[in-house]
N, C-alpha and C positions, 0 to 999 in steps of 0.2 A: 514569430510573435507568440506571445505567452500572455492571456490573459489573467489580471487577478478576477476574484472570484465579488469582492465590489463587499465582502462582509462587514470590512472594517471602516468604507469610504466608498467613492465613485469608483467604476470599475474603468482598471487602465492596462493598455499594450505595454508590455515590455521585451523590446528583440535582447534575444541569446541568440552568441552565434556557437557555431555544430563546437569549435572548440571547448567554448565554454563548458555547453553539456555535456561533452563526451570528460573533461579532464576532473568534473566536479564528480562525475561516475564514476571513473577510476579509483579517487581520491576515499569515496565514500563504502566503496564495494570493500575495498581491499581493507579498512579500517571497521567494516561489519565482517568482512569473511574471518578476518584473521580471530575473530572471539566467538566464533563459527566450527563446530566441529563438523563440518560437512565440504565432502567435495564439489567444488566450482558446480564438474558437471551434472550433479546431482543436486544442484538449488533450485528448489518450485518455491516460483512466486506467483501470485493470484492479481490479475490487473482489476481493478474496480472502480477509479477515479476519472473521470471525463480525460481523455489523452492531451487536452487543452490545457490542464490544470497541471501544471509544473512538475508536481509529486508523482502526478500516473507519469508525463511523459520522463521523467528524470527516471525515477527507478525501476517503471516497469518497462520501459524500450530501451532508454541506453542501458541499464545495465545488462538487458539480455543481449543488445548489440554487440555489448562491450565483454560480454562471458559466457553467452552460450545457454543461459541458464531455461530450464522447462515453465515456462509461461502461460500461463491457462486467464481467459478471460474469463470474472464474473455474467451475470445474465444483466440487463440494460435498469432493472430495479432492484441491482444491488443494495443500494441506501435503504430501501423503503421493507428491507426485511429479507431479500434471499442471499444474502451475502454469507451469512451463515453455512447453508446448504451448500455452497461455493468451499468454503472452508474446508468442511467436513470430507467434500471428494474429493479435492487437491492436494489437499493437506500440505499445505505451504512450509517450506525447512526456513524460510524470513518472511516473516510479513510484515509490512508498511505499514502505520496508519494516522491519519491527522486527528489531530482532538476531537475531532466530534465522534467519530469512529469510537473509540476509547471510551467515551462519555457514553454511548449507545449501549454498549457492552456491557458497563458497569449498570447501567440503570434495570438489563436486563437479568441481571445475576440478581441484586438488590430483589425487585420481583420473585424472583424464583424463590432464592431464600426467603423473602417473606411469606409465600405460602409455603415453605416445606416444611413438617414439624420440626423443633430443632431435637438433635439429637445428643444421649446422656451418655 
């Protein structure tokens, strides 16, 4: 059972079965590797999403299931700001990440840039 996360609505169960998630892995690895100059067994990915939430358990377990790939978990306050520091040691060859993620990132470039002076 796979829970949503309730952001858009009430939160609700939904079963996948092992096929499902192992063939949506295959389907998704092989369609990210192939525009991937990197080999299989040389893929670091950084897991940082509740293993609950679809995205952590789809790409960070079956694909390592499914490839072998070097896996490093984040620390448990990844979201709330050390996820970064996570980055910076693993140095992930793919990383994941759902729109908030994305959103976090740019908000914090945005900051930076605005206090940096600009440059001529």
């Amino acid at each position: 059972m796979i829970y949503t996360s309730g952001t858009t609505g009430k939160p609700k169960g939904v079963m996948l079965s092992h096929d499902n998630l192992f063939w949506n892995s295959q389907t998704l690895a092989i369609d990210i590797l192939k525009n991937v100059d990197v080999d299989k067994a040389d893929t670091r990915i950084v897991s940082y999403l509740p293993l609950s939430h679809i995205a952590g358990l789809q790409f960070d377990l079956t694909n390592n299931v499914s490839f072998g790939n070097q896996l490093f978990f984040a620390k448990p306050d990844a979201l709330q700001g050390t996820l970064v520091e996570t980055l910076q040691w693993a140095r992930p060859t793919i990383f994941m990440a759902v729109p908030r993620v994305w959103e976090k990132f740019e908000d914090k470039l945005k900051d930076i840039a605005s206090t940096k002076p600009a440059l001529l």
